[in-house]
C-alpha positions in Angstrom: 0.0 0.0 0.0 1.4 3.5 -0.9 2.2 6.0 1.7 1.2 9.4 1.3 3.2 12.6 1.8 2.3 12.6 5.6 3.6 9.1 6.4 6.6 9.9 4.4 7.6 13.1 6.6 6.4 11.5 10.1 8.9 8.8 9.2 11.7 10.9 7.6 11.8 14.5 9.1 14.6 14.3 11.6 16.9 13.0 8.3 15.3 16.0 6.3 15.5 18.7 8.6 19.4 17.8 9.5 20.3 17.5 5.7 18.5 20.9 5.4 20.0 22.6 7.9 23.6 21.4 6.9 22.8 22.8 3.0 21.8 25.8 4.6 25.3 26.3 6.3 27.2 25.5 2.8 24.9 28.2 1.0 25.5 30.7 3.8 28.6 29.6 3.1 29.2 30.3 -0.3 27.0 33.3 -0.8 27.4 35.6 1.9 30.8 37.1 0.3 28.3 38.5 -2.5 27.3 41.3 0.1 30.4 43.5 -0.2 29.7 43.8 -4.1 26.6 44.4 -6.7 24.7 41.0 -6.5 21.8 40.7 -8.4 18.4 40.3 -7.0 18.3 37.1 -7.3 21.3 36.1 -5.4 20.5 39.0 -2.6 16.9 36.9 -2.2 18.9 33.6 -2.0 21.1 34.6 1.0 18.1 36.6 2.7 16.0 33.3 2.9 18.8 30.9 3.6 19.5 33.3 6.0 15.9 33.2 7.2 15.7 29.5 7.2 18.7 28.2 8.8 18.2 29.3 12.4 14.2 28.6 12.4 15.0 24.7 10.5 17.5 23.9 13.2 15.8 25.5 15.7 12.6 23.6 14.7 14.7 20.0 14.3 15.6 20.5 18.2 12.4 20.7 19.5 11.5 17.5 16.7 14.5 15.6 18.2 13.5 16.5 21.8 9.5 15.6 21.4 9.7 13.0 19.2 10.2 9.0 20.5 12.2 6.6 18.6 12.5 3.7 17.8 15.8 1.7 18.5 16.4 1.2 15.0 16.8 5.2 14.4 18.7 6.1 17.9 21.2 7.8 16.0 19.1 10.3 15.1 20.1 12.1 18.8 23.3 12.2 17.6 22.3 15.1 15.5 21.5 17.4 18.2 24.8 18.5 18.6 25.3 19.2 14.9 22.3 21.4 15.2 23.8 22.9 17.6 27.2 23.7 15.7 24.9 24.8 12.8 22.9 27.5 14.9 26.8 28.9 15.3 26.2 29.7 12.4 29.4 30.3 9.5 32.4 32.8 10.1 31.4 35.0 7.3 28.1 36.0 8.4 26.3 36.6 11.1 23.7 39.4 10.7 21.9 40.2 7.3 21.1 43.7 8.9 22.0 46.2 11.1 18.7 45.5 13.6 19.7 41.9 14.0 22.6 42.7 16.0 20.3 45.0 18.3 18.3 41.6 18.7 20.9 40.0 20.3 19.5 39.2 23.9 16.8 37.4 21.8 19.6 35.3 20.2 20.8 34.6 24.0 17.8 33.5 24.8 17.4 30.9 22.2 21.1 29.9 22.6 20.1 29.0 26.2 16.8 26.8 25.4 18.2 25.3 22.2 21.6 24.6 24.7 19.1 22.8 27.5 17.0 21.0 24.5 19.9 19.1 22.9 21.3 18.5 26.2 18.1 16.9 26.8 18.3 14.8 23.9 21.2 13.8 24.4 20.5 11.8 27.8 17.1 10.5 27.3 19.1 9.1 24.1 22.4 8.4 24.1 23.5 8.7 27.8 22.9 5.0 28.1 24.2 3.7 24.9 27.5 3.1 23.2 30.5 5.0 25.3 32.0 5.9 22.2 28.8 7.8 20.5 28.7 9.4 24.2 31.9 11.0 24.0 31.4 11.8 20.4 28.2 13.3 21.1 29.5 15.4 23.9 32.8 16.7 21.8 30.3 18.4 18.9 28.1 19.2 21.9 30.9 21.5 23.4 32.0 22.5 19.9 28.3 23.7 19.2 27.5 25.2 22.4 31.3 27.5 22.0 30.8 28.3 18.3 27.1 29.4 19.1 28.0 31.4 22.5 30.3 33.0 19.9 27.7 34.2 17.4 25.8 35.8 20.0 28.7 37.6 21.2 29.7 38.5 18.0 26.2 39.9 17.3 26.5 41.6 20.4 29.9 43.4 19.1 29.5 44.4 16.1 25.9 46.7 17.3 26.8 50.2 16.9 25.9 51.1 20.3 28.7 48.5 21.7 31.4 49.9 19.2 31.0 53.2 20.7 31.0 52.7 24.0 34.2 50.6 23.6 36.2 53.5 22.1 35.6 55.6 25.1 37.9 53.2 26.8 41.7 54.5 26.5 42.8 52.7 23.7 45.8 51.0 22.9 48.6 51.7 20.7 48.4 51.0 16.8 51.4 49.7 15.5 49.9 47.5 12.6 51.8 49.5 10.0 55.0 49.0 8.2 56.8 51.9 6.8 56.4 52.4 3.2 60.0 52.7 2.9 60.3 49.3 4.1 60.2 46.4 1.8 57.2 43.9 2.2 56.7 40.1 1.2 54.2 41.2 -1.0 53.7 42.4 -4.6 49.9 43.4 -4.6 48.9 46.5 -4.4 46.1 45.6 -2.5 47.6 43.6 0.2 49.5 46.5 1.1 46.6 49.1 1.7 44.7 46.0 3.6 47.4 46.1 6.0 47.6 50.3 5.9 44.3 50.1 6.9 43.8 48.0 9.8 46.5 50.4 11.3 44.1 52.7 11.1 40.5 51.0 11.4 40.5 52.9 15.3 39.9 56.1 12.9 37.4 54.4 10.7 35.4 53.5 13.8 35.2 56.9 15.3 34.1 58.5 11.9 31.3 55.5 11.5 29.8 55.8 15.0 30.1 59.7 14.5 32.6 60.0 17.6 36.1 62.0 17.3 39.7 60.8 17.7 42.0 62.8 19.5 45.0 64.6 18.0 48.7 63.8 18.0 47.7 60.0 20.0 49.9 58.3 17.1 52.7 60.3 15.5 53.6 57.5 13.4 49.9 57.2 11.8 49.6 61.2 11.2 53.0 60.8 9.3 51.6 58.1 7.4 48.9 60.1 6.5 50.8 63.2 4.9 53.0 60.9 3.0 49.7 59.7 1.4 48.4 62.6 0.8 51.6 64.8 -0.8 51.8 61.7 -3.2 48.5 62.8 -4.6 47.6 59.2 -5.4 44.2 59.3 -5.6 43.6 55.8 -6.6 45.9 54.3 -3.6 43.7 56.6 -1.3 40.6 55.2 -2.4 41.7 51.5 -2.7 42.6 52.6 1.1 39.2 53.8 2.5 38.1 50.7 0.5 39.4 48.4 2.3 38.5 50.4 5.7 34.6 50.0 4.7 35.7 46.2 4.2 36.8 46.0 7.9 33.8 47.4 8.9 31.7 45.4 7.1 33.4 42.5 9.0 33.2 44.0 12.2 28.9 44.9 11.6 28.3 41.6 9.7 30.4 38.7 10.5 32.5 37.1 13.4 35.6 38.9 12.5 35.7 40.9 16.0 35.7 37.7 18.1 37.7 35.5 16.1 40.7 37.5 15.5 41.3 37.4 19.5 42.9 34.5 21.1 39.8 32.7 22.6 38.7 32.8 18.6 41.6 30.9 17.2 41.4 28.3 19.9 38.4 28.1 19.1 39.4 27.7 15.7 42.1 25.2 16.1 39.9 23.0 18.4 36.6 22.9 16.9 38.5 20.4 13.3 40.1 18.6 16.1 37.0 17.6 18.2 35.0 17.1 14.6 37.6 14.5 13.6 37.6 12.7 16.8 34.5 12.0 16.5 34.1 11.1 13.3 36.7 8.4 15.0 34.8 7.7 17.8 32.0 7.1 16.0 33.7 5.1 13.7 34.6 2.1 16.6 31.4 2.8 17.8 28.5 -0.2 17.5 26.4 0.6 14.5 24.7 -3.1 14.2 20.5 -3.0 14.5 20.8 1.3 13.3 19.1 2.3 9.7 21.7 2.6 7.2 20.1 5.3 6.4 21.4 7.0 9.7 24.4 6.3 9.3 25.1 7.5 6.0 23.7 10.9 7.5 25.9 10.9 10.4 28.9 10.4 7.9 27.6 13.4 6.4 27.3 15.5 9.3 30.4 14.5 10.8 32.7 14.7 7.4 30.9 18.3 6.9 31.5 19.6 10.2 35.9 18.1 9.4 35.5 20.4 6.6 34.0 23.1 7.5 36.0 23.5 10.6 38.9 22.7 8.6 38.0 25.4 6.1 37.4 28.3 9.2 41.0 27.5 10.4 42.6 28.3 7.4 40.4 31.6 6.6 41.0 33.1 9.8 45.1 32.1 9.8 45.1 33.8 6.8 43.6 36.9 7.1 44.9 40.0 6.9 42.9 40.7 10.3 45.6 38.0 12.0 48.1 40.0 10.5 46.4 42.9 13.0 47.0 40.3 15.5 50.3 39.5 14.6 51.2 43.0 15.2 49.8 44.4 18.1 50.7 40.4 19.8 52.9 40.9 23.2 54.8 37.8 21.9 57.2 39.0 20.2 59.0 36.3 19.2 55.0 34.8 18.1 55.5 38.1 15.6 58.9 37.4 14.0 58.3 33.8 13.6 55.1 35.0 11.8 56.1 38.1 10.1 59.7 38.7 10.2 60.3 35.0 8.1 57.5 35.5 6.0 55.5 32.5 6.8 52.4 34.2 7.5 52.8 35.6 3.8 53.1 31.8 2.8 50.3 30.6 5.0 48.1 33.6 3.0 49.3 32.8 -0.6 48.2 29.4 0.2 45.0 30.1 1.7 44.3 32.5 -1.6 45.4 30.1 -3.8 43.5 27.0 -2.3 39.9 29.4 -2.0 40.5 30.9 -5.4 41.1 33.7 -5.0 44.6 34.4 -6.0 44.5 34.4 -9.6 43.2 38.0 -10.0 44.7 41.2 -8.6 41.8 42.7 -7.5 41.0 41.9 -3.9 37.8 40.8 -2.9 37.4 43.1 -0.4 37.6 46.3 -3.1 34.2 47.6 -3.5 32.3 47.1 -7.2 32.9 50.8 -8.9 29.3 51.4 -9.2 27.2 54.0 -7.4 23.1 53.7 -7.1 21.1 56.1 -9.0 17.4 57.6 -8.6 16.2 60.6 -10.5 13.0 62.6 -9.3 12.4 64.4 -13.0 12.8 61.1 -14.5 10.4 59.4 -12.1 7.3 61.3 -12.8 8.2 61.4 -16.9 7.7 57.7 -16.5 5.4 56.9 -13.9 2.8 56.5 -15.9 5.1 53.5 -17.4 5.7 51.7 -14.0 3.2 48.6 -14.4 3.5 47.9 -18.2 6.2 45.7 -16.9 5.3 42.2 -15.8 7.0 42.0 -12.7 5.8 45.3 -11.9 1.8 44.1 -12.7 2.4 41.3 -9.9 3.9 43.6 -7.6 0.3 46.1 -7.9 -1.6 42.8 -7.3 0.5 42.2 -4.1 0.7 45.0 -2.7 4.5 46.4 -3.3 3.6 49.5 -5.2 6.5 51.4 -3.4 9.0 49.0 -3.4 8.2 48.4 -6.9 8.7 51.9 -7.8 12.3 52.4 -5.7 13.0 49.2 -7.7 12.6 49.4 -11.2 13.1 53.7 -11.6 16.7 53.0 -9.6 19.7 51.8 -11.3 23.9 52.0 -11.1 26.3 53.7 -12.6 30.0 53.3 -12.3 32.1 55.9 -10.8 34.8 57.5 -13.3 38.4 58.0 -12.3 37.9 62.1 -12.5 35.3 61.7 -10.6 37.6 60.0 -7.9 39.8 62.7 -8.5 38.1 65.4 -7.7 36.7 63.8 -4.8 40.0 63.2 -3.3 41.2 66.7 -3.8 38.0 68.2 -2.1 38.0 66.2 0.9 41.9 66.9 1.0 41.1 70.4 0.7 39.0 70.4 3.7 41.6 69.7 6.3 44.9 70.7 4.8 46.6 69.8 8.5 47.3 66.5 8.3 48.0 66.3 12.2 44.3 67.2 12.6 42.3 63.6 13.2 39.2 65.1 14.4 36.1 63.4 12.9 34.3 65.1 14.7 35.2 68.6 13.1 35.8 67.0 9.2 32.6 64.7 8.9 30.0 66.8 11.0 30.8 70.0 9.5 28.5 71.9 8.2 29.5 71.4 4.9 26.9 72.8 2.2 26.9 76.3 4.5 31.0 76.4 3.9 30.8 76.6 0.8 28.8 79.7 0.6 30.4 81.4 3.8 32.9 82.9 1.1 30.5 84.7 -0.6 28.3 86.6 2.3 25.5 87.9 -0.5 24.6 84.4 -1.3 25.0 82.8 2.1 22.4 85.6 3.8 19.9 84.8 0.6 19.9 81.2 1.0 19.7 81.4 4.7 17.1 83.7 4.5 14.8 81.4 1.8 15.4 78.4 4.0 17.5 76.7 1.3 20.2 75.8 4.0 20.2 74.5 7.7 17.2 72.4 7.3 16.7 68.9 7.5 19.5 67.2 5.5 17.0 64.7 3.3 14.8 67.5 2.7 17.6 69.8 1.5 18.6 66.8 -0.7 15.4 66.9 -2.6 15.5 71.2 -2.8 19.2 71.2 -4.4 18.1 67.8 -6.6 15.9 69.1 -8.5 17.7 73.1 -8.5 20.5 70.4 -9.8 17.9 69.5 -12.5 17.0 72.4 -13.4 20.4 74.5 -13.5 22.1 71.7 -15.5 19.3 71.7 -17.8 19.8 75.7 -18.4 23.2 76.0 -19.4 23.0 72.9 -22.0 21.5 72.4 -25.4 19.5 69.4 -24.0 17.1 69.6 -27.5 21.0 68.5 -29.2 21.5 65.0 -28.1 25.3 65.0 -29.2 25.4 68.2 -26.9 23.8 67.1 -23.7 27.2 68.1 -21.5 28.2 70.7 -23.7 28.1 73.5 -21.5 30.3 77.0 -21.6 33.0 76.4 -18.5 32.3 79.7 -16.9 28.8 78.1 -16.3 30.4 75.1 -14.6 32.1 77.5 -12.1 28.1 78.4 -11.2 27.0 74.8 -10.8 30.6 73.3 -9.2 32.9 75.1 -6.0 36.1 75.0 -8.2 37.9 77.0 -5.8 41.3 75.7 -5.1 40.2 72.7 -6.0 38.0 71.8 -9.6 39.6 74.7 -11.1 43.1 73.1 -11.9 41.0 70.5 -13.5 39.2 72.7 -16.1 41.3 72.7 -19.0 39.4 74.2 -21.7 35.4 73.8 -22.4 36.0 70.2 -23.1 36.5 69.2 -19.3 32.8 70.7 -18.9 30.7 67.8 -20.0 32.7 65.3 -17.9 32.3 67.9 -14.8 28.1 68.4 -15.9 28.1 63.9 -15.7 29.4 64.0 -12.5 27.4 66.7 -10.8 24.1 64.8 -12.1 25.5 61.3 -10.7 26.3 62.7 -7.7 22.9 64.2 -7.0 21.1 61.2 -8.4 23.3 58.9 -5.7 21.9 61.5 -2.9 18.8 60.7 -4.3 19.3 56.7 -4.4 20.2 57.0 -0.4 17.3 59.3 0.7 14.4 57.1 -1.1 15.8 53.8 -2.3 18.9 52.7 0.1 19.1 53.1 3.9 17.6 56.7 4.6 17.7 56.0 7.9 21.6 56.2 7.7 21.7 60.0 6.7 21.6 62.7 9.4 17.8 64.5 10.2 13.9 63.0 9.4 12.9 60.9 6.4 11.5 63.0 4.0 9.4 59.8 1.8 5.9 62.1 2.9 7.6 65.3 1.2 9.0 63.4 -1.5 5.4 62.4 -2.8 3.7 65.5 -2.2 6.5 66.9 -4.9 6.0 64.2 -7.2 2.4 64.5 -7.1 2.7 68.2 -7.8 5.5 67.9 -10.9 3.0 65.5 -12.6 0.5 67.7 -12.6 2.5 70.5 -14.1 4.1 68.2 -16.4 0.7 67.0 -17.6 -0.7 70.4 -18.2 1.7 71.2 -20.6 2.5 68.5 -22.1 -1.2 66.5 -21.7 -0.8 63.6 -25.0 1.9 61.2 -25.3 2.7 59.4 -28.3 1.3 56.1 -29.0 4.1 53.3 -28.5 5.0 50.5 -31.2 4.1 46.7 -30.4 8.2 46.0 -30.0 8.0 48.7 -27.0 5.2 47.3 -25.8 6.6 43.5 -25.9 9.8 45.1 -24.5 8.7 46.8 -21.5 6.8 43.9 -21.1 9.6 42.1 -19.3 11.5 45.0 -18.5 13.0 45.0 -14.7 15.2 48.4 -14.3 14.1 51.8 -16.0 16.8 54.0 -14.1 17.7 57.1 -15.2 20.5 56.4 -17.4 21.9 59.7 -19.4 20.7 58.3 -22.6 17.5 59.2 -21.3 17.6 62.8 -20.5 15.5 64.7 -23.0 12.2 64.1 -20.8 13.6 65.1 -17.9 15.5 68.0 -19.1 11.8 69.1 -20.5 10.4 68.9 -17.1 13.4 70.6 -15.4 12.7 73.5 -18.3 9.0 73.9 -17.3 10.2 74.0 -13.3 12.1 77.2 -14.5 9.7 78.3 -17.0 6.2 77.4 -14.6 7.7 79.7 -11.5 6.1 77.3 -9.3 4.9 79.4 -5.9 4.3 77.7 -2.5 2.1 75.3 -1.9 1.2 72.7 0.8 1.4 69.9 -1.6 4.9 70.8 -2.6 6.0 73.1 0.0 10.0 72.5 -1.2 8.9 73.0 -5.0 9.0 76.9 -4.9 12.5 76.7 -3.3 14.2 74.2 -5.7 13.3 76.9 -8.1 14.8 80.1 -6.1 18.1 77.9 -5.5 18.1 78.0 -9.6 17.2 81.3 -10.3 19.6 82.7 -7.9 22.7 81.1 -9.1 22.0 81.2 -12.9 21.4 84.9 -12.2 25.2 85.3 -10.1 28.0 87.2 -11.9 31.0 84.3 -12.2 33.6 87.1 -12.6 36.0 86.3 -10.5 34.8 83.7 -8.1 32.7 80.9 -7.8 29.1 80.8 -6.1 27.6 77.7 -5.7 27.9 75.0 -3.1 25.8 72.2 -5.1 29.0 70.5 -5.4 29.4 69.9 -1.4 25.8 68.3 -0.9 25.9 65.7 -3.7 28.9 64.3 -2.2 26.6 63.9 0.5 27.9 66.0 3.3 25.0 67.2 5.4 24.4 71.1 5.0 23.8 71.4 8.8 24.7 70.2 12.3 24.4 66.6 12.2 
């Protein structure tokens, strides 16, 4: 007689739910590295629900194990308790999807203390009176579960931002993770060497991200480090360097990297392979007459998994460049030379690239993708009435994500250029020639988009007086955005497509702050179009971050209520004017049909340069649906209208590169 589907899983679900669990680890595994670059959506889902599932399936397999009766032919399945436990630990390279999961992490205490007391359980209702040798295999992975999983939770518990800044109010201790530049390294990539340049100075990097301030003069060797960099002018080495800083921090928010790289970790480390390969011996002399074959083969699994997985964790933390850190700052000094000074740590590294793959290119996995998200208000309401010709976007109506839909499909990327680096690095360098001066608490929070405009007193009193500075930071955002728009739109032949960026240079001294800084990169009017590109990028990325990515990382109130009472107002003025659209062609049809991304690539300007035109042309005045509206236009008029003779008027430049234009 056949069993149905309910028979099947009554019989089978401890086997299933183990197997599961262990998957889950190796895609965790795998796919959690795709975080620190531009995965696609599909990937991103992938690791969000693997992510999802592996705590609740092991979680859930516990409380099966501890329920459930067996029958003597399947008391192995006890055995697996352990492993669930070692799998709730979760892998090195992950351990939060999100910033809010490590604020949850008393919750995860809490479970690691009744998953802890339900495989114990297990355990001695099941094994404690069998075979001696699956007892002490059994209790090995039980230790090695309960230490990895303790770990998680503290790691969670680290890497909140609220623990990161109280732990730099403790005096902290000297950096010495840095190698003179003079001196010569085991190492030919370029890379490697800013990776080590910046965990000397990741103690900075921390203070900047949790919006605290270092104080001056604490390492002479670091501020000389610093003015080398920056009288080289290398540009590209700087921002390979803050690169790599981001990386760090990535580890510290998202994975176990702060309580690996400490010595509990990497005993840790060395003992969890050791205890998984005992017991694979263990339970190798260990009677396995009158159990399902079936169990076995799983426990083979389980145990050779957890060998290699264990294994695997070992060799990615020893070669790290974060136990190169370790290596450095070690009290054992002759631990450091054996490690350092003879170069085997360099060998240990090489092998550890090699064996992962990742040692045939020369970029290093930590770099970040090059590509900058983009979201374009004018574009936005030329195309709305597009959003749900799309297929995906139809489903998304029916289901309810009409926002998310929206943020989706009219956002896109754009890679950053080299020029654009450039003149990045010069402004920012320009903003605290003293290199001695370490402060982040006078660079970062300064009021930026006001300093700008302190040179020129007319212009500061008008905009100060219109309420076009010292608001909230997202909603001056959307006020310079669309006087972006609009000014950039003005002083180009938009109606020319060969000509979009073809603007006069004195014109780009309106829209960019080339003092001291963009104006030894305007060579003749040819530099203009490149300078127009990366004024629109730069406003669209502000853009991105308000609506579509993380608002709730930028300074002030989230401005998604303003942001819609604009739209809403542009579409009506855009439909009054221009009421009729053109009919499309089938092909346009069929394409948008399965279209996923309509982002506001510069290809497709001309309907947002029209809109930005009737903005100007429309003289919007206040209103309560668009209360910002009226400004945007007055930040435009007032600086096409400024005399360039001379000097430069416009501080546009300072909030696209998304520096608040108030106190934080």
């Amino acid at each position: 007689m056949a069993r149905g589907p309910l028979d099947l899983w009554n019989e089978w679900a401890p086997q299933i739910l183990v197997l599961l669990s262990l998957a889950l680890q190796v895609l965790l595994l795998v796919f959690a590295g795709i975080r620190r670059r531009q995965p696609s959506a599909i990937l991103r889902i992938v690791l969000w629900q693997a992510y999802q599932l592996a705590d609740s399936t092991a979680i859930y397999a516990v409380g099966h194990l501890s329920l459930s009766s067996t029958t003597r032919k399947h008391k192995l399945v006890a055995f697996w308790a352990p492993f669930l436990l070692l799998h709730l630990g979760g892998p090195d390279n992950i351990t939060s999807y999100a910033l809010e999961d490590s604020k949850l992490w008393l919750r995860h205490l809490q479970n690691l203390v009744i998953q802890v007391l339900g495989a114990a359980y297990v355990i001695y209702k099941y094994v404690a009176g069998g075979d001696s040798y699956l007892l002490l295999a059994s209790i090995l992975v039980f230790f090695v579960g309960v230490v990895k999983y303790v770990e998680r939770t503290c790691a969670l518990k680290w890497g909140n931002l609220d623990h990161i800044r109280s732990s730099l109010k403790e005096p902290p201790a000297m950096h010495h993770h840095f190698r003179s530049p003079d001196q010569v390294l085991l190492v030919e990539d370029g890379d490697e060497i800013y990776a080590r340049r910046a965990h000397s100075l990741f103690h900075v990097c921390k203070h900047a991200i949790v919006d605290s301030w270092v104080e001056r003069n604490q390492d002479n060797q670091i501020v000389e480090m610093l003015r080398t960099l920056r009288k080289k002018e290398d540009y590209n080495g700087m921002w390979t360097l803050m690169e790599m800083e981001l990386s760090l921090m990535y580890d510290l928010l998202y994975t176990k990297a702060g309580v690996i790289h400490t010595w509990s970790g990497y005993c840790i480390r060395l003992f969890s392979p050791l205890a998984a390969a005992a017991s694979l011996l263990l339970f190798q002399f260990s009677v396995k007459d009158g159990h399902s074959r079936v169990d076995v083969a799983v426990i083979y699994t389980l145990l050779y998994g957890a060998v290699i997985l264990e294994s695997g964790s070992l060799m990615r933390a020893l070669g790290s460049t974060w136990t190169y850190a370790f290596f450095c700052i070690t009290q054992w000094s002759w631990l450091r030379y054996t490690a350092l000074c003879r170069g085997r740590w360099d060998r240990l590294r090489r092998l550890v690239k090699m064996i992962t793959g990742r040692g045939g290119g020369k970029r290093s996995s930590r770099r970040w993708s090059g590509k900058m998200g983009q979201y374009n208000m004018l574009h936005f309401v030329t195309r709305q009435d597009r959003a749900y010709k799309p297929l995906l976007g139809r489903l998304a109506r029916v289901a309810g994500y009409v926002e998310w839909w929206i943020k989706y499909h009219y956002s896109g990327t754009i890679g950053i250029s080299d020029n654009l680096k450039r003149w990045l690095f010069r402004y920012v360098k320009n903003l605290n020639r003293d290199a001695r001066s370490l402060n982040a608490q006078g660079v970062i929070r300064k009021n930026w988009g006001e300093e700008v405009l302190e040179k020129e007193e007319d212009l500061y009193s008008y905009f100060k007086d219109k309420r076009t500075l010292g608001i909230e930071f997202q909603e001056c955002i959307i006020i310079w955005h669309l006087g972006t728009d609009v000014i950039t739109t003005r002083v180009s032949d938009f109606r020319k497509p060969d000509s979009l960026y073809h603007c006069d240079t004195l014109w780009i001294k309106k829209i960019w702050d080339v003092t001291d800084v963009f104006l030894a990169n305007i060579s003749g009017p040819n530099d203009a179009p490149e300078l127009v590109k990366a004024i629109r990028t730069l406003s669209n990325y502000m853009m991105f971050l308000v609506l579509v990515e993380h608002p709730y990382m930028l300074p002030g109130l989230a401005q998604s209520t303003l942001y819609w009472r604009t739209c809403g107002n542009l579409t009506k003025m855009l439909n009054k004017r221009i009421p009729d659209r053109p009919k499309e062609s089938i092909y346009t049809e069929l394409k948008e049909l399965f279209c996923l991304h309509d982002d506001p690539g510069f290809a497709r300007l001309k309907k947002t340069d029209e809109l930005a035109i009737i903005i100007y042309e429309e003289k919007p005045r206040y209103s309560d649906d668009a209360p910002r509206l009226q400004h945007a236009y007055k930040v435009a008029k007032k600086l096409l209208s400024c005399n360039v003779d001379g000097f430069s008027c416009v501080c546009i430049q300072s909030l696209q590169q998304g520096v608040p234009c108030q106190e934080a």
